[in-house]
N, C-alpha and C positions, 0 to 999 in steps of 0.2 A: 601684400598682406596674405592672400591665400597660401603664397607657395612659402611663408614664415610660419603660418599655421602648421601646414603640412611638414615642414622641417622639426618643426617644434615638439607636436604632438604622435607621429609616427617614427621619427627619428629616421629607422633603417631601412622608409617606403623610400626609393628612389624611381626615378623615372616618369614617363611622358604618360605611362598607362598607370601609374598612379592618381595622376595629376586628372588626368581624365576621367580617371573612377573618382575623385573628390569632386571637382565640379559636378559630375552626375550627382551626387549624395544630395548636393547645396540647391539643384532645384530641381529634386524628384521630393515629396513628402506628402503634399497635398494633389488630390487628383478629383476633378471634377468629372462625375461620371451621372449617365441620364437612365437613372436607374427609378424602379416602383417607386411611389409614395410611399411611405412608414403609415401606415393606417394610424388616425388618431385613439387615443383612448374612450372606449365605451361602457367601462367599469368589467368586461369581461372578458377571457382571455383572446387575443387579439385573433384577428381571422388568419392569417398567414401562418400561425402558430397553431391552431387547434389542429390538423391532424398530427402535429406530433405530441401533441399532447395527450390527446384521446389515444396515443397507441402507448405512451410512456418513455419516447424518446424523449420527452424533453419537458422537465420539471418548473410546472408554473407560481407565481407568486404576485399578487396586486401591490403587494406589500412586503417589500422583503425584509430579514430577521433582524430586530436590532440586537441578538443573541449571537456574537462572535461566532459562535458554537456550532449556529445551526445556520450560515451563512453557506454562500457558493464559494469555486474553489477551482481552480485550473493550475496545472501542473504537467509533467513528461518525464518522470522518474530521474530527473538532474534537477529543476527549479519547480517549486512552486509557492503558490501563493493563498490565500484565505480573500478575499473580496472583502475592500474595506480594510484590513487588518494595515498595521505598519511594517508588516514582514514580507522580505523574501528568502525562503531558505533552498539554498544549494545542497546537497545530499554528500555525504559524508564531513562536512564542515561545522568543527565545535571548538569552542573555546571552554577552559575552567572558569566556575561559576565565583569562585572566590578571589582576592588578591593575592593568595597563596600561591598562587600559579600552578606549573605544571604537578598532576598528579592529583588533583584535588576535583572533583565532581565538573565534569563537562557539559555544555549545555550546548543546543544545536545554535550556531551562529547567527544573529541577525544581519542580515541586509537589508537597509533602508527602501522600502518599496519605489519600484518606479511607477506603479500602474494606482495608485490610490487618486484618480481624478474625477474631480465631478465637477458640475455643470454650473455657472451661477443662474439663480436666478429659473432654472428648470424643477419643473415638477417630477417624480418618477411616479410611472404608473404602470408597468407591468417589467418583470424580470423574469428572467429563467436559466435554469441549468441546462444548457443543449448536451445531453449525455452523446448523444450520439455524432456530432461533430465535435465532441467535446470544451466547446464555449458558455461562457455565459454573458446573459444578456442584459442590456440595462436599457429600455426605453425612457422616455424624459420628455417633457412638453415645457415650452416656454412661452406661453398664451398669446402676449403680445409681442413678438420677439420679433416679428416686421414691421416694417416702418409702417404699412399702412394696416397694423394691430393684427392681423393674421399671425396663427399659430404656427411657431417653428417646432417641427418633431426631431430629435435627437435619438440617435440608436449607439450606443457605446458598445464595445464586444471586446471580452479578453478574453486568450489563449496562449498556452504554454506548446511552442511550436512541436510534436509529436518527432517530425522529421531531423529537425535542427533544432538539436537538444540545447543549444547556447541560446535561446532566442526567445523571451516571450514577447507579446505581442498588443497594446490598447489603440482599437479603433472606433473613431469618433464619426460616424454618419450623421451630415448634418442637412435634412431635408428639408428647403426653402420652397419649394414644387406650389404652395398655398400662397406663397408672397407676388406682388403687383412685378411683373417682370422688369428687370434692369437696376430690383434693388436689390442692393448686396444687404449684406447680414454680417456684424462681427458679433463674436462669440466668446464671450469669459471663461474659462478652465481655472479652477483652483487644483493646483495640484500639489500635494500633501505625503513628503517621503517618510514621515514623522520623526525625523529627526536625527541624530547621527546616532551610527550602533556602539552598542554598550560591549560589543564581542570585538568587532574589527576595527583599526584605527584607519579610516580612508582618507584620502587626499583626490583633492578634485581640479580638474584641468577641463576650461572651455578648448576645446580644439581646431574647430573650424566652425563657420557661420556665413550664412544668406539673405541677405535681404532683398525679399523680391516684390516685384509691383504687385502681384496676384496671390492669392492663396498665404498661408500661412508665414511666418517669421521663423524660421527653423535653427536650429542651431544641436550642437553635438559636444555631449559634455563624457568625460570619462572620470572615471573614480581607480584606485588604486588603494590597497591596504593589506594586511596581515592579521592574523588572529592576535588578540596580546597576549597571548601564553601559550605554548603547543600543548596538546593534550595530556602528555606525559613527560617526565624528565627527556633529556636524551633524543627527543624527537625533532621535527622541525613546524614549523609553524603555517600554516595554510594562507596562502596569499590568495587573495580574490579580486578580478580587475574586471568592470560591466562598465558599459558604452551606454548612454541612453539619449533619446530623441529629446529635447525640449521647444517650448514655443515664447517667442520672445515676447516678453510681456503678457505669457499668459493667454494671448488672445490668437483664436480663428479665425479669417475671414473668408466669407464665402465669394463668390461671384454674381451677378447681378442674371442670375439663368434658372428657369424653373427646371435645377437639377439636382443630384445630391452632389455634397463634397462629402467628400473620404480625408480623415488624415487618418496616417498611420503610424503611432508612435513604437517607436521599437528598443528594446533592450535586449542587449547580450554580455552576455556573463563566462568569464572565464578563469577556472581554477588550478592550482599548480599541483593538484592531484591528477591530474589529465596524464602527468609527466611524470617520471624519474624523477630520484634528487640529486640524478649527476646532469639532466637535462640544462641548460642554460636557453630559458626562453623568455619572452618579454610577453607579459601578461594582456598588457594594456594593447600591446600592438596586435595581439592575435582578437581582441575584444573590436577592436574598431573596426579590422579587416571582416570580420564577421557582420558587422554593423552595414561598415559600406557595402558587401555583397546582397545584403538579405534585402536594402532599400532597391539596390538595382534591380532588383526585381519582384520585388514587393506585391505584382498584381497578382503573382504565383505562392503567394504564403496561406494565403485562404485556403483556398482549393489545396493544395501539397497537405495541409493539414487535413482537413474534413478528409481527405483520400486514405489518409493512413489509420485517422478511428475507425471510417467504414472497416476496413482492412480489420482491424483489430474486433469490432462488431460481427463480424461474418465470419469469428468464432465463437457464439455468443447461447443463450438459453432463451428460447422463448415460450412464452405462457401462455396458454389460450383460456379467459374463464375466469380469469382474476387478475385484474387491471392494478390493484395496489402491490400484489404481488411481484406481477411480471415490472411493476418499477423498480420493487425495492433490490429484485436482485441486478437490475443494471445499473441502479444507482450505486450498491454494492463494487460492484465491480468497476465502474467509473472511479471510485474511491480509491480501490489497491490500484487499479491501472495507471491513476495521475500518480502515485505514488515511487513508479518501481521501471526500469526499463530494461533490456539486456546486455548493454555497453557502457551500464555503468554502478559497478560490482557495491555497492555498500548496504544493500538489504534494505529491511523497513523496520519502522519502528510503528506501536500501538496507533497512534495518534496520524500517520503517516506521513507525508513530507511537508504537507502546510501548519505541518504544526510542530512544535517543539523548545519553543526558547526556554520552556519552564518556568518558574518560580525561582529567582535569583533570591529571595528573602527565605525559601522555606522549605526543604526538602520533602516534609512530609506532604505539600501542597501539590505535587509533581504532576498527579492528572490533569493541573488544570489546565497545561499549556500542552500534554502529550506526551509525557516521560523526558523529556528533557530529549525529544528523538533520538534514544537509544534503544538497540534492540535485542529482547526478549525471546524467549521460546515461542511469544504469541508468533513470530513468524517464521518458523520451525515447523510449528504445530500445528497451528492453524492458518496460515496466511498460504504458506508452501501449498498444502496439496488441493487450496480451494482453486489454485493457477493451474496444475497437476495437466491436466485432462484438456483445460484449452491454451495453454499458453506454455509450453513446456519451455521454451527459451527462457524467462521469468522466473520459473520456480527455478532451473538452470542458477541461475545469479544469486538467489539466496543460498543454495548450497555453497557457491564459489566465495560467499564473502567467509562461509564456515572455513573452508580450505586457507586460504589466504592469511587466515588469522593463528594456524597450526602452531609456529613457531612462537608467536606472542601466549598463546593457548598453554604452554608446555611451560613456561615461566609463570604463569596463574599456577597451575598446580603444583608446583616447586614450592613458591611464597607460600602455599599450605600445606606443607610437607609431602605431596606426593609425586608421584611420577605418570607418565603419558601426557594427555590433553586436556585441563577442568576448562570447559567454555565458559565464559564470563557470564554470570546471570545478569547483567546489565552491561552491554559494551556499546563503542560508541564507532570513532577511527579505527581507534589500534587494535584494538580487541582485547585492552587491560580492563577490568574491574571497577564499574564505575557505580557502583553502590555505595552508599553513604558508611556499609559498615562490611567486614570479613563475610562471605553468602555462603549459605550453606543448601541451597537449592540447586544440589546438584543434579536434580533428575534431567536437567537440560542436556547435558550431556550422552546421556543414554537416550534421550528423544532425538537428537540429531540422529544418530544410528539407527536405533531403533524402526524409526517413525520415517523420519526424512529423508535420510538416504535409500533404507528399503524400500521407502515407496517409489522413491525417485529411479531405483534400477529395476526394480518390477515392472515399471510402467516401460521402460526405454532397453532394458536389457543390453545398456551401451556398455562392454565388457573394456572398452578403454578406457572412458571416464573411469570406467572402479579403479583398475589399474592404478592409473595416475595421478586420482583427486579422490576417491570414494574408499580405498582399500588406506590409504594415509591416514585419514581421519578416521576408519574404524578402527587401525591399530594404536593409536594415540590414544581412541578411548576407551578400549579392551584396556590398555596399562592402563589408565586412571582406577578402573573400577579395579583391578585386580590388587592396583595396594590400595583403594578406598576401601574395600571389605576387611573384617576382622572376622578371627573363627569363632563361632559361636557360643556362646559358654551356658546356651540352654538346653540346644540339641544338637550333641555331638555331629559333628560331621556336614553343619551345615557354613552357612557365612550370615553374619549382619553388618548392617549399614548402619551406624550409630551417629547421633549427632547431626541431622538432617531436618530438613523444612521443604512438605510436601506441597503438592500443588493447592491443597487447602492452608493456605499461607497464615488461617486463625492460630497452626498448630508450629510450634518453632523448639526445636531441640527436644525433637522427637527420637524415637530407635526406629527401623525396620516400617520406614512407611511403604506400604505393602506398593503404590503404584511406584513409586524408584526403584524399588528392589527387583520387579518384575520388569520395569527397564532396562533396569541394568544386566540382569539376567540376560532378556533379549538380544541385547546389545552384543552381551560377548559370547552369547551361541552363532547370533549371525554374522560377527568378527570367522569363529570356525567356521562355520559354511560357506563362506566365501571366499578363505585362505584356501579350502578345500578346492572349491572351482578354479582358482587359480596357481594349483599347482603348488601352492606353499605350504612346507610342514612348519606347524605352532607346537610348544608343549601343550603337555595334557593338561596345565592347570588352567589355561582357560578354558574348557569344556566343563572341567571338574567346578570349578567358581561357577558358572556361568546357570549348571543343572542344577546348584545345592546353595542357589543364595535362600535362606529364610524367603517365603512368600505365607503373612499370615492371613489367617481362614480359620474358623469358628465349624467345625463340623456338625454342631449339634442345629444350627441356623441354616447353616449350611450356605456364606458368604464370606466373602474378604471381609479384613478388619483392616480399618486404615492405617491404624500406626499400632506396634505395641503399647499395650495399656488400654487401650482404647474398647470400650467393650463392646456390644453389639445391639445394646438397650440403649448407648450412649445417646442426648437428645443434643446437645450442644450443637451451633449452630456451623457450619460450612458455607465457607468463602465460595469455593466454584466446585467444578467438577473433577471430580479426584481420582475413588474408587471405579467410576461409572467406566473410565477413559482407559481401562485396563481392556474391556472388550472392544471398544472403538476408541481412536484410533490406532491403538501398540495392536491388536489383537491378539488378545493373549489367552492361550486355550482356556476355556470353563464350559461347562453344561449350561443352556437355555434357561434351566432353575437356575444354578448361581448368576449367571450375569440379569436376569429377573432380581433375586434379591437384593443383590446389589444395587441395584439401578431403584427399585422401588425405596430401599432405606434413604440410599440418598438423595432423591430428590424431593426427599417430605422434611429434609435438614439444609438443604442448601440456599442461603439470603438471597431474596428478590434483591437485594442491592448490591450485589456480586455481579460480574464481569459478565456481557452479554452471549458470549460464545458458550458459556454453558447449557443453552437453553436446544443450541443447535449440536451439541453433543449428545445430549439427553436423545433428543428426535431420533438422529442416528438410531442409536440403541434400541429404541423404543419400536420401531420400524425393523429392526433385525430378528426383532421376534415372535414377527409371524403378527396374521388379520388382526388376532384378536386386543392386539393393544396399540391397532391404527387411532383410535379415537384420542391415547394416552400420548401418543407422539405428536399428533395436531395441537395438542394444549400446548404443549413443548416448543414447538416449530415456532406458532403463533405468538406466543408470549416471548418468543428468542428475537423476535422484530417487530411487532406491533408494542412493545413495551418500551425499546429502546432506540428505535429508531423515528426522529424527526425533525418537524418543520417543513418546511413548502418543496425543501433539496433533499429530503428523505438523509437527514446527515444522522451516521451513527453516534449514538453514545454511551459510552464505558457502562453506565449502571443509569437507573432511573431517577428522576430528579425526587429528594432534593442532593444526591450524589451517591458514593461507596462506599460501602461499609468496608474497614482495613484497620489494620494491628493484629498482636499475638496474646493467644494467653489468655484470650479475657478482657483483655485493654483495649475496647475498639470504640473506633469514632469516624465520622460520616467526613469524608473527603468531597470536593467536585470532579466530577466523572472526567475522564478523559475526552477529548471533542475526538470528532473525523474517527470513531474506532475502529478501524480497519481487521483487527483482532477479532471484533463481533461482526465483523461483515465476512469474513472469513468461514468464522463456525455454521455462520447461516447458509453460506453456499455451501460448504461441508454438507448440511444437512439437504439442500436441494442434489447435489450433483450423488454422494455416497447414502443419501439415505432415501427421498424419495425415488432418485433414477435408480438406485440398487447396485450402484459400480463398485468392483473391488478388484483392486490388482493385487494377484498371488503371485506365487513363485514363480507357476511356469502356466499359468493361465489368468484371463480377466474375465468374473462372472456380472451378470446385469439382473437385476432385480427389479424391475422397476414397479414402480406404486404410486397413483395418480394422488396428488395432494387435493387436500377438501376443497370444491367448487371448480376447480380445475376440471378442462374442458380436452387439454391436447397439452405435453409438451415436447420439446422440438431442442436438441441437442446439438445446435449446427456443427462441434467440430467434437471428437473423442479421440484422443493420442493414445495410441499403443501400437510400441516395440517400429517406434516409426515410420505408422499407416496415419494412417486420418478415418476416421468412420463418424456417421451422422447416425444419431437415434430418435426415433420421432416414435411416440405412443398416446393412445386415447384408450377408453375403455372397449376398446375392439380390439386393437391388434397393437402389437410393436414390432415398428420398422426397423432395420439395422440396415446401412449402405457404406461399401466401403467406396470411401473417395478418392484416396492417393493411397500407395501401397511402396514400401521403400526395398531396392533392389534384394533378392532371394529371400521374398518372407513369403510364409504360409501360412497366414492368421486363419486362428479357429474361435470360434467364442461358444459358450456355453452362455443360454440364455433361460433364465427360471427353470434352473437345476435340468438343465436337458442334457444330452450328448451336444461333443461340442461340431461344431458342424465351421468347416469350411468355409473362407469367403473369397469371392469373386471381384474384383474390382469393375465396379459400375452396377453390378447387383447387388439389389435391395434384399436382404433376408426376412421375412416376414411368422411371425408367429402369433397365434390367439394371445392377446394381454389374459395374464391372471393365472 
């Protein structure tokens, strides 16, 4: 029977060391180990837990959300999941939302969860987000769960393997430690995949199976399936094959020993994006083989994980002086981290990877599931340069899926008449155009150049990425913009941009919205500057476009105006931040008065029920100009995450309850927010890393500013990339520390620190200056 199994379900495994790795599989699952007590519950947060709580690693709950929204969440920038939910989604994996099939709105793929299990017959009494091992926890009491009425404690833990990106992980600690010795304990699991997916048509094969005298019933089931429609015409269809641990009958049994049993159920997931489409591979074979390696050594998954968030932690920001704070930016960052990884190129979407199916009934509904996990400039703009500084591999991969998508990119702006690269304002796979209608929010475009890449060669001054990936994409969108402009028919000798929809998305089929045009501007002066460093001669009419596009400005006010027509008294209300994002983050030259005025009009017009990242834009700015309107940026800062961010997991969202204000023209109506908003966790760090610490990467220098936020005590910058060194920055109101940590072959780093000369650094010396 076994070696029918094994023929059956592996097909092309042959051999003796097969056969020997399956038997292992069939009684390795359950492991009886003499581990602590699970402390029972005392209504408070548990003792083995509070110092990670009291420091903010690890988000506590007596009760956790019955609000989808504001639930726990593990993930590894390839799968994740929502706790609870009925999904798992795979990253870059969509099916169209319609019967229409291909080409018709995509929505990010369900996969039936394997980890949705709970307990029968158990109480839950305390949970928590382990940001810093990156798990989450589910304690559980089953009063009389021993035969001789003694209480059984239960500790459930999911994880999305950090290291072994195919693999998440549900383990069940079942502590019998309180029961009359020699009596065993079974245990009931309800486990709830919710049902077949509505994106992938899967087929399921039991494969092999064990029944053993001890420990659990195990058995090994695999699924196999396809998207039912490819994204687009032409395309091919995403096949997805996951292996997962099951228990026969539902039930655990323990051993009759005052010890804990461990099961450990395991899922792995395998997609045929991995691969070529002239690759010939077997899905389901490389899913089991995965399966079978990760159980043979399954007492090394814990540890290999918690090793690698450490790892990823020990480039992290710490807070001394404010305990909600210093959470919310790890929680933050817990959020893009499960989101995104470096080996596996398809970016982030608003909502981030535990979320996305969308609204199959309702397009305009899109937030409520996460944008249908497509993505946006929010991770261009804001997502990008909040990794910038400590994760530069990360931000790495969103530029690469911009690259990647070049050739698809150059057909977007064709089907709208023009030529170079129009980046899709909603893409998903392929990087065709997944908005419900023709978009005309081209400034994304100029923000990858502008914004993204600049920042990204500033920081790294890798002169071969431009070369090969960075110099591609600014000439693709140098041509876009050069036939998007028309010549001016107001002031001679300039350009406008007509028929556009700025980043205040109230306004649609606007002329000359002043922050695109100063994009795009951007865009194709720094296309010249960097043709220039690399030796390339451009005609002159990109320089000439690029000085003379219309930028409108009200002289007598003496501020930008946002779009033409638009007057300077206008009260009409604003979606997000528009004009403000002209001086951070394009930085686009103006006087200390104009980006003041600016920044003051608009933030007295901008909807509290608008997009949270504007709030940490505002700060920025606010902070850039100088003591006296630190008080103005604190209102900013604070209301950009005490407003939108919550629940026991500190979970972002889109706008504040009861959701978002959206539409054009006039026509607006209240949406539900986006969950997980990555986007608004983004702008916030934005605001901690470029506004309170004062970081700025220029052209051929990075200056530091820093400014202690309100009640803040110390903060502590464990890692800062630049032109690849490593430096830590630590400050209090005494001094600011600078230490370079790693230094990469022939660099001579200088930094200028609170407008000083720049001064030299030393690898392994600290630079120390008076803060203020």
């Amino acid at each position: 029977e076994l070696l029918y199994q094994m023929s059956k379900g592996l097909g092309e495994m042959k051999g003796a060391l097969s056969l020997l790795l399956l038997i292992g599989v069939c009684i390795v699952g359950v492991l009886v180990d003499v581990g602590m007590c699970i402390p029972l519950p005392t209504g408070q947060v548990p003792i083995d837990w509070k110092v990670a709580v009291e420091n903010g690693s690890m988000l506590y709950a007596d009760q956790e959300p019955s609000r989808q929204a504001l639930q726990g969440q593990v993930g590894n920038g390839f799968i994740a999941t929502s706790i609870n939910s009925s999904v798992i989604y795979l990253g870059g994996t969509f099916n169209p939302l319609t019967e229409t099939g291909p080409g018709s709105l995509s929505r990010r793929s369900r996969i039936p969860t394997t980890v949705r299990i709970s307990i029968k017959n158990a109480v839950p009494f305390a949970s928590a987000q382990d940001l810093r091992r990156g798990l989450f926890i589910r304690r559980s009491i089953i009063n009389d769960g021993c035969k001789d009425s003694q209480p059984v404690i239960i500790e459930q833990r999911w994880y999305a393997h950090r290291v072994n990106r195919s693999l998440l992980v549900h383990e069940i600690e079942i502590d019998t430690s309180r029961c009359e010795f020699g009596s065993a304990v079974s245990v009931k699991v309800i486990d709830d995949d919710g049902g077949p997916s509505e994106d992938i048509q899967f087929t399921a094969q039991q494969l092999f199976s064990s029944r053993k005298a001890v420990g659990a019933d195990m058995y090994c089931e695999s699924f196999f399936g396809e998207t039912i429609h490819p994204e687009e015409p032409n395309t091919s269809k995403v096949a997805i094959a996951y292996t997962r641990s099951k228990l026969f009958d539902d039930v655990i049994h323990t051993r009759g020993l005052k010890s804990n049993t461990i099961v450990r159920l395991l899922s792995t997931f395998r997609s045929s994006l991995e691969f070529s489409s002239q690759d010939r591979v077997n899905l389901t074979k490389l899913a089991v083989e995965d399966w079978m390696q990760f159980v043979s050594y399954q007492l090394q998954l814990l540890p290999t994980h918690v090793k690698e968030w450490e790892g990823l932690w020990s480039r992290g920001i710490e807070i001394k002086g404010d305990k909600k704070l210093g959470a919310t930016i790890s929680a933050s960052y817990y959020a893009i981290l499960s989101s995104i990884r470096s080996d596996w190129g398809f970016s982030v979407s608003p909502g981030g990877l535990s979320f996305g199916g969308g609204n199959a009934t309702g397009y305009p509904r899109q937030e409520f599931e996460g944008y249908f996990g497509h993505t946006f400039w929010d991770a261009d703009v804001f997502v990008m340069p909040s990794l910038l500084p400590l994760y530069p591999d990360l931000a790495f991969s969103i530029l690469d899926y911009r690259y990647n998508r070049i050739d698809v990119s150059e057909r977007v702006a064709q089907s709208y008449g023009f030529n170079g690269t129009k980046y899709a304002w909603e893409s998903a796979l392929t990087g065709f155009e997944e908005n419900e209608k023709p978009n005309i929010e081209d400034h994304l475009s100029a923000d990858i150049a502008a914004i993204s890449i600049r920042q990204f060669f500033r920081a790294t001054n890798d002169v071969r990425w431009m070369k090969e990936k960075g110099y591609p994409m600014l000439k693709g969108i140098a041509d876009f913009w050069v036939s998007r402009v028309t010549p001016s028919t107001k002031f001679p000798g300039q350009y406008s941009i007509n028929n556009i929809q700025p980043p205040n998305e109230f306004a649609l089929n606007i002329n000359n919205s002043v922050f695109t045009n100063a994009a795009a501007s951007a865009a194709l002066l720094y296309f010249c500057d960097i043709s220039q460093m690399l030796g390339i001669t451009v005609p002159n009419y990109y320089r000439d476009i690029g000085t003379n596009i219309t930028i409108p400005f009200n002289a007598t006010s003496q501020m930008h105006i946002e779009y033409d027509g638009r007057l300077p008294n206008d009260t009409q209300p604003i979606k997000q931040a528009d004009v403000s994002l002209l001086a951070y983050p394009l930085q686009y030259p103006m006087t200390a008065a104009v980006q003041l005025n600016d920044l003051v009009h608009e933030s007295e017009l901008v909807s509290i029920h608008g997009p949270a990242m504007t709030h940490g834009m505002f700060a920025v700015n606010w902070l850039s100009l100088g003591p006296q309107y630190y008080d103005k940026a604190k209102d900013a800062f604070d209301l950009g995450y005490l407003l939108y961010v919550s629940g026991p997991f500190l979970s972002w969202l889109e706008c504040p309850d009861p959701g978002c204000t959206v539409g054009e023209n006039g026509n607006l109506t209240i949406v539900p927010a986006c969950p997980n908003f990555i986007t608004g966790a983004g702008g916030f760090l934005q605001a901690v890393i470029y506004g309170y610490c004062g970081i700025r990467y220029n052209d051929n220098s990075m200056t530091i500013f820093p400014v202690l936020p309100h009640n803040v005590t110390e903060v502590f910058m464990r890692q800062l990339f630049y032109l690849g060194n490593d430096l830590s920055l630590r400050y209090d109101n005494n001094r600011i520390e600078i230490k370079l940590l790693t230094v990469s072959a022939g660099s001579k780093l200088k930094i200028a620190i609170n407008g000083g000369s720049p001064q030299p650094m030393v690898l392994g010396h600290t630079y120390t200056t008076p803060y203020g």
